[in-house]
N, C-alpha and C positions, 0 to 999 in steps of 0.2 A: 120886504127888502127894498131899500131905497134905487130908483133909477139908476142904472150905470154900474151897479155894483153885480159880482157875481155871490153866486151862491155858494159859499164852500160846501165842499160835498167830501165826507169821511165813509172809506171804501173799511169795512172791517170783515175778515175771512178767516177760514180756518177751520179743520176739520173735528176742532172740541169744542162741541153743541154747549154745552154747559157755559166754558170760558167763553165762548164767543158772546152769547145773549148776557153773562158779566158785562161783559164790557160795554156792548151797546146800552147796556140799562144806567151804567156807571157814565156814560157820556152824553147819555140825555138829562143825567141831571145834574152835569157841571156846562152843558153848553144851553143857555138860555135858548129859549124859545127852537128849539132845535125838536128835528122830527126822522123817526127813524122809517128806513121802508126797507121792507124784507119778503123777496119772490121765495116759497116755497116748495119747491119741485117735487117733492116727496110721492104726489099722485101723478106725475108727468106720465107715468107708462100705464095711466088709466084715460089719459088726456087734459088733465086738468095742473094747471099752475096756479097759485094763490095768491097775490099780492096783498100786505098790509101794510099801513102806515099806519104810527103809532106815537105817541109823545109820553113826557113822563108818567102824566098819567094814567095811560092806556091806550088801547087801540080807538084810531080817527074813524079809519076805516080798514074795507076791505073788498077784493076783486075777484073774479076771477079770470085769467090769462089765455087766449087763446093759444095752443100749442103752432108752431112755425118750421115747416121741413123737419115735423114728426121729432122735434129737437126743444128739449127745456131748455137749455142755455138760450138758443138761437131766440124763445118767446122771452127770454130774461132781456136778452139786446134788443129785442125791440122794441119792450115797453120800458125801459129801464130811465133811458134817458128824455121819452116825452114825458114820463111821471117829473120824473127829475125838474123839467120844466116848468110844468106845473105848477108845482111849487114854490118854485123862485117868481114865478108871475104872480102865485098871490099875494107875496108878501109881507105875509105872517109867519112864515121859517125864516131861521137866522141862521141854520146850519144843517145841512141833511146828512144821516147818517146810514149807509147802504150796509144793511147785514147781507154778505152773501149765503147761499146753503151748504152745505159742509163742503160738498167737492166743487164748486166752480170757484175756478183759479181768479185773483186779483189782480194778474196783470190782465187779462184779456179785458174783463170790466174797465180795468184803469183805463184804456186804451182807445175804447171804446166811447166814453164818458169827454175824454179829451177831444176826440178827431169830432163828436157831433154838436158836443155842447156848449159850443163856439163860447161869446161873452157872458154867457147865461149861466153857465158853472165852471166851478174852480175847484181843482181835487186838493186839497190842503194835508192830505195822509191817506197812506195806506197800511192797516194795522192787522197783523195775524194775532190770533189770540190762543194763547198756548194753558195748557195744565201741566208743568214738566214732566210728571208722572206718569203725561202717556205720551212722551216725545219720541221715546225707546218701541215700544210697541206699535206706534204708528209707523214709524219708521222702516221697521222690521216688519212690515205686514205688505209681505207680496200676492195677496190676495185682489183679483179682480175686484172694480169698483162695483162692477154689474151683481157679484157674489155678497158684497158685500149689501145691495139695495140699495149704492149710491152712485151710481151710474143719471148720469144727465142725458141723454141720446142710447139709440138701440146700437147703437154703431161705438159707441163708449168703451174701450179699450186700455184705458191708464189702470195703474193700480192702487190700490190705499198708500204703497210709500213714496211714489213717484210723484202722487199728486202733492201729499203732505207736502214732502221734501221743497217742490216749487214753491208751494202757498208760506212757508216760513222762507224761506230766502228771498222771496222778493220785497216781501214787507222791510222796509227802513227802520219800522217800530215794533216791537212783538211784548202785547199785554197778557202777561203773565197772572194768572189766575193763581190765587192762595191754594196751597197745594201739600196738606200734612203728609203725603203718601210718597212725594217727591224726595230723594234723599240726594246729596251730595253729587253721585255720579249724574243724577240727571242734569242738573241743572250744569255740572264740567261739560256734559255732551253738548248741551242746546247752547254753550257758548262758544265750541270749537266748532258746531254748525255752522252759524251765523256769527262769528265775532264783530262784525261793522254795525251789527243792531242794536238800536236802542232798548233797552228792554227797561220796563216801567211797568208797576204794579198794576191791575185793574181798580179804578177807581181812585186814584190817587191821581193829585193835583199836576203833579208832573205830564200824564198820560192824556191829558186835558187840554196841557200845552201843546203837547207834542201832535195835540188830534190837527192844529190848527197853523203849524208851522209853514206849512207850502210842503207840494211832491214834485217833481219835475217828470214827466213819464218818458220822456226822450231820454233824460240821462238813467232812469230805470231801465230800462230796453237795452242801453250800451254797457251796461255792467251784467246784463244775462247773458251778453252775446258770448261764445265758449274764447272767441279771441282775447279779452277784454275782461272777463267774468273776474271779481274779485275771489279769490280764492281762498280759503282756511289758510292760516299758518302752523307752523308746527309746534304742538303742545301736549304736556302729559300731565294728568292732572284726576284724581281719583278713581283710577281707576282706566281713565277716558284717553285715547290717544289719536294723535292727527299726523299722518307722513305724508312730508311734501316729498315728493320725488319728483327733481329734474335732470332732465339728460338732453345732451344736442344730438348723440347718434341716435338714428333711425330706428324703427322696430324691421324684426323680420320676419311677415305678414304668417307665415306657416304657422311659426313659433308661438306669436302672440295671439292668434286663435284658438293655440290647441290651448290656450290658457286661461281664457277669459270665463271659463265659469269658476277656476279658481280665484283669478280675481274678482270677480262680481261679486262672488262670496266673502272673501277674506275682510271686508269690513260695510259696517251698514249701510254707507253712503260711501259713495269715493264719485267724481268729477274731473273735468279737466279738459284739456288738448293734448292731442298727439301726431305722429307724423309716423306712416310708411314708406320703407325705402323703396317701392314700384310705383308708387302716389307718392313722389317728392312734393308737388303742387300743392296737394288736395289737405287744408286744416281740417282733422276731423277730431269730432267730438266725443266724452265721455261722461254717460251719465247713469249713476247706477245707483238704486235704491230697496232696499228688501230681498237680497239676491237677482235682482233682473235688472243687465243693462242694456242700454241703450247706444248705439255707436250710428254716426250720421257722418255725412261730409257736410260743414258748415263752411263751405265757399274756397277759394285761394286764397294762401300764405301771403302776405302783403311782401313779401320778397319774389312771389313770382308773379304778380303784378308789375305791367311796365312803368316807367316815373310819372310819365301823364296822369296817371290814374289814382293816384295818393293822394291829390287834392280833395278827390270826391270821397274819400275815406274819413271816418268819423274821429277827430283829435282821440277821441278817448283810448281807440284801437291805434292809433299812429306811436301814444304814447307807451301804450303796453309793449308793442312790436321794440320798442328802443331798447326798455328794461332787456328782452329778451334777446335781442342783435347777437348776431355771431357772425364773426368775420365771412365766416366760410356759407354757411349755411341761412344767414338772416334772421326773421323770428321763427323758424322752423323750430320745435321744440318737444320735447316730451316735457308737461307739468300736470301731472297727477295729483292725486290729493285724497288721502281714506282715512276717514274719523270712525271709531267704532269704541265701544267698551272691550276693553280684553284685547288691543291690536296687536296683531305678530307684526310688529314691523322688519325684521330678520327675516323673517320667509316673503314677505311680500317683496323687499327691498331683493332679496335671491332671484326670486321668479321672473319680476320687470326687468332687471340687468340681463337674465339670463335670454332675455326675448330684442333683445337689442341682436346688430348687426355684430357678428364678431370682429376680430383684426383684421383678419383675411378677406372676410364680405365687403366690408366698407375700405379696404384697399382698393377692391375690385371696383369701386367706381360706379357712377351712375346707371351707365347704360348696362351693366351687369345686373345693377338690381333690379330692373324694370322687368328683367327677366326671368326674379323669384315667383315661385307657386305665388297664383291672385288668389289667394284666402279667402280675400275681405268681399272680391268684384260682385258674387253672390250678393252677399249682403246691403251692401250698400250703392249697388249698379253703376260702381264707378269705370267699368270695363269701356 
């Protein structure tokens, strides 16, 4: 690597072993003199992590990782990026390419790679690598990762859809592994997933390009954020359906508790923001994959923020909040969003209105409803 120059470094994840190792093999030998390295956690709960580097044609070498706070990921960040370095100081890599292990996510690496690897690396992509045919199954697999052997930490808690789900929406680029077993509806689902992704074959010259384009990880972090999050549009298409549901009234915390396993059910993924009429303030989050959701408070409504304080607000969120403005209410908002095969959107579209504040409640005004049953305060210790 010539002085001054950083090292691109292509982040590739994803929880199909088969298309993943596709892809890294199909890009080390469209990007010259390029070197792959891949921590293998697989024995982490025996203590042991494996580190290889490898080029087209074959492994350079091989390590092994000391485990750190009893945590595979945590020994993956620590030797990840002095490897990384490495690297680039000798010289003879022209592009490194990071396979992660099935379940550790590509933002936290992205992240990671960014804040320590100052001039020395440059992340030019981050690619999940897909088989459509198992987009549906992974998806729908609310099974612990720990159950499943792919737990990273003893303390490892996500499940096979929850993590899937992240690991393809963050990626910008998703290479698609040749896939006869894949039919129609798959490939309708994994476009109403992720419609803003580039998706490019494994091995082909486009995915080559695309390895080497530039990633921005700051502008990846403002489009996860649940204010801001790009979100599915709505689409029906083999089978495969996407309901956007938005509303400006309020839920009514009771109502939409006693509901939420029908909706975490009612379709394979669904996401989004929403708003409680007792927590007028509080944006909180939706996130649901394989029948189990996830509900968080992800900070205040930039309308109940004082003006001073919008400066220090990230344009991407300022801009979202506009799209959404309401006179009355600002970007307080209910925006939902459920992609599934088979959607009832009739019963879903029922259930959500029917969980809203009626005429009467939201007559009643603010300080009435601060006064509805706290449902949620358990859960999410907003009391």
């Amino acid at each position: 690597m010539a002085a001054g120059r950083a090292l691109p470094v292509v982040i590739v994840a994803g929880l199909h072993s088969d298309a993943r190792r596709q892809t890294v093999a199909g890009l080390l030998r469209a990007l010259p003199d390029s070197v792959a390295l891949h921590h293998d956690l697989s024995g982490a709960a025996d203590g042991t992590v494996r580190r290889t580097v490898r080029d087209a044609s074959g492994e350079l070498g091989s390590a092994s990782v000391p485990l750190v706070h009893d945590c595979a990921c945590c020994a993956l960040r620590e030797d990840l990026v002095p490897e990384l370095e490495r690297l680039a100081d000798g010289g003879a890599a022209r592009a490194a390419v990071v396979e992660l292990w099935d379940s550790v996510e590509p933002r936290g690496m992205a992240e990671v790679i960014a804040a320590h690897g100052g001039d020395t690396l440059r992340i030019t992509a981050v690619l999940t690598a897909v088989d459509p045919a198992l987009v549906l199954p992974c998806l729908a697999n609310g099974d612990d990762l720990a159950d499943a052997g792919l737990a990273a930490a003893a303390t490892d808690r996500r499940t096979v859809a929850d993590t899937w789900a992240r690991q393809l929406e963050y990626a910008p680029v998703l290479a698609l592994a040749d896939s006869p077993e894949a039919d129609e509806a798959d490939h309708a689902l994994l476009a109403q997933l992720h419609p803003a992704a580039r998706r490019t074959a494994v091995g082909s010259a486009e995915l080559a390009r695309a390895a080497l384009a530039g990633f921005d990880v700051a502008m990846a972090a403002a489009a996860q954020h649940p204010a801001c999050a790009r979100l599915p549009h709505e689409a029906d298409e083999a089978g495969v359906g996407t309901l956007v549901w938005r509303r400006h009234r309020p839920f009514h915390p009771e109502r939409l508790h006693a509901a939420l396993e029908d909706l975490a059910c009612g379709a394979v993924r669904s996401r989004g923001r929403f708003w409680l009429a007792d927590h007028p303030d509080t944006l909180l989050s939706w996130d649901a994959a394989g029948g189990a959701l996830c509900v968080e408070s992800a900070g205040p409504w930039l309308a109940a923020l004082p003006d001073a304080a919008w400066e220090m607000v990230d344009p991407l969120r300022r801009a979202a909040a506009a799209l959404d403005w309401h006179p009355e209410h600002g970007d307080r908002c209910q925006h939902l969003v459920f992609t599934s095969p088979g959607l009832d959107r009739e019963d879903l579209v029922s259930l959500l209105d029917s969980c809203l504040l009626t005429d009467a409640e939201y007559a009643a005004g603010r300080e009435a409803w601060r006064r509805l049953p706290a449902a949620f305060d358990p859960l999410l210790d907003l009391a």
